[in-house]
C-alpha positions in Angstrom: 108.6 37.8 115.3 108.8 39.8 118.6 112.0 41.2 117.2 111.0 42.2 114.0 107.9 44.4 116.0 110.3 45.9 117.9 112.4 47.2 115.0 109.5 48.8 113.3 108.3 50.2 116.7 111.4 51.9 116.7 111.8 53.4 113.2 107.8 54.3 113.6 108.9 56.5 116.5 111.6 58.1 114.8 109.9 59.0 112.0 107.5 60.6 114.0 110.1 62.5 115.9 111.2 63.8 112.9 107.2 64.6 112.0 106.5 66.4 114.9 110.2 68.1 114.7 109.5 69.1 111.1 106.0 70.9 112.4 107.2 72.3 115.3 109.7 74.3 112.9 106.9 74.9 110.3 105.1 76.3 113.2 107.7 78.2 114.4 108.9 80.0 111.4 105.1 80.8 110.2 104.3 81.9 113.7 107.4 84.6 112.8 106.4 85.8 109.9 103.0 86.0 111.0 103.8 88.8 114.2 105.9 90.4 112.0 109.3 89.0 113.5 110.9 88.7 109.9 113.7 91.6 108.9 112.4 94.8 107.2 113.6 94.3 103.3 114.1 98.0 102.0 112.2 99.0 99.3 114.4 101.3 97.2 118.6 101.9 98.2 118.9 104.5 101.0 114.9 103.4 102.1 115.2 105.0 106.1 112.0 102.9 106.9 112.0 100.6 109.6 109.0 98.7 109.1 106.6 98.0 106.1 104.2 100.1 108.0 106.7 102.8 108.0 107.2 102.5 104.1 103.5 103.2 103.6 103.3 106.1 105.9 106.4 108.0 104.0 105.0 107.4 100.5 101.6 108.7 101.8 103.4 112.0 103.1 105.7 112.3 99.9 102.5 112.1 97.7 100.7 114.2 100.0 103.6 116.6 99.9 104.2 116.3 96.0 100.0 116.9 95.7 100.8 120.4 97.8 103.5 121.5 95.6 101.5 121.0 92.7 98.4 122.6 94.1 100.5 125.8 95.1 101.9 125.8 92.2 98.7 126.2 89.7 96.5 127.9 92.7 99.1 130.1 94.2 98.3 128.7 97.6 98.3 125.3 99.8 95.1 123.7 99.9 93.3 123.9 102.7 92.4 120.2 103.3 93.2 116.6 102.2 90.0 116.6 99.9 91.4 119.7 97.7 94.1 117.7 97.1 92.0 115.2 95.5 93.1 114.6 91.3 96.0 116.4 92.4 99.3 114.5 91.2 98.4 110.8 92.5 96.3 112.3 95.2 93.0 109.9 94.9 89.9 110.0 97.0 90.5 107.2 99.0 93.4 109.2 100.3 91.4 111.7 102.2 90.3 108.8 105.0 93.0 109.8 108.1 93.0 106.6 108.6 96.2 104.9 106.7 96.6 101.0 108.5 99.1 101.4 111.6 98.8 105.6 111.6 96.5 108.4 111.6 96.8 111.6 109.4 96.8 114.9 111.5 96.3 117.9 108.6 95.8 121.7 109.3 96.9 124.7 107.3 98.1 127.8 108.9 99.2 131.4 108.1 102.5 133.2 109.5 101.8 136.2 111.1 103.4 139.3 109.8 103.8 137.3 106.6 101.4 136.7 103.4 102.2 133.6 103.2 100.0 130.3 104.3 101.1 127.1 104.6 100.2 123.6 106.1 101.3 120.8 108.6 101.1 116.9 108.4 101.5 114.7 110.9 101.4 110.7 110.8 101.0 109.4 114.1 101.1 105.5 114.8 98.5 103.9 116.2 101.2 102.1 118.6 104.7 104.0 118.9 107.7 101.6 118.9 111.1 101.5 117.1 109.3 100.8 114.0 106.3 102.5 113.7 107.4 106.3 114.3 105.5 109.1 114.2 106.1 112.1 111.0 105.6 115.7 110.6 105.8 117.5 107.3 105.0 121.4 106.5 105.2 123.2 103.0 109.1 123.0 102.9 108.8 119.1 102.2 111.1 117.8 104.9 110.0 115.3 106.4 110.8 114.6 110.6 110.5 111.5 112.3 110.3 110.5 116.3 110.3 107.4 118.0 109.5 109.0 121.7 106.3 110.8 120.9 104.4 113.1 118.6 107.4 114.5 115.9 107.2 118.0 115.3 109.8 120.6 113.1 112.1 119.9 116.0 112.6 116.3 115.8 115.1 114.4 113.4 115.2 114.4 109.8 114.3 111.2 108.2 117.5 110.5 106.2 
């Protein structure tokens, strides 16, 4: 009888090994995905985000940017802030709030001197700057810059 306890002493410890391995794996791999350790999937071929967070920002600027070209286009001039944009393209209202998750919407219009023309800058700027949360400028020409060492201006890299 004493043997018999023994041999189910032992198979009740390794299946609880194996418990305690199998949660500390759950753990582990939840614990990933959870602080954002997983690989950045692409959205669309030739995507240059490097973060989810990233993807967001750049469709916020494109739409911003398409809203602009539009608005020019029927008014014969830039709007002057995020809420003229507003029905504009897919411009809503909510999109006004500088706030956009990780990044915050810098927007100012401007005029060229010795020129007629006006135009405008955007800017995203992450909250925390790191290799994948970079910040972006935009102005009426619809290129969009991107820098991972500070505030991006027309002088920093193209995003690709």
């Amino acid at each position: 009888m004493v043997s018999i306890r023994k041999k189910d002493k032992k198979t009740n410890m390794k299946r609880h090994g194996n418990i305690v391995r199998w949660v500390v794996a759950i753990l582990l791999l939840s614990g990933a995905a959870v602080s954002g350790q997983m690989t950045y999937q692409p959205k669309f071929p030739g995507d240059p985000a490097h973060s989810a967070s990233e993807a967001a920002a750049l469709g916020y600027m494109r739409t911003v940017i398409r809203a602009q070209k539009l608005y020019k286009k029927k008014n014969d001039k830039y709007a002057s802030s995020l809420a003229d944009l507003v029905h504009t393209g897919s411009f809503t209202r909510r999109m006004v709030n500088p706030e956009r998750g990780d990044y915050s919407v810098g927007f100012r219009t401007h005029k060229e001197k010795g020129k007629d023309e006006d135009g405008y800058q955007l800017t995203l700027t992450p909250k925390q700057l790191d290799a994948e949360h970079r910040s972006f400028y935009a102005e009426e020409d619809g290129v969009i810059h991107a820098d991972d060492q500070g505030p991006a201006s027309d002088k920093s890299p193209l995003v690709k």
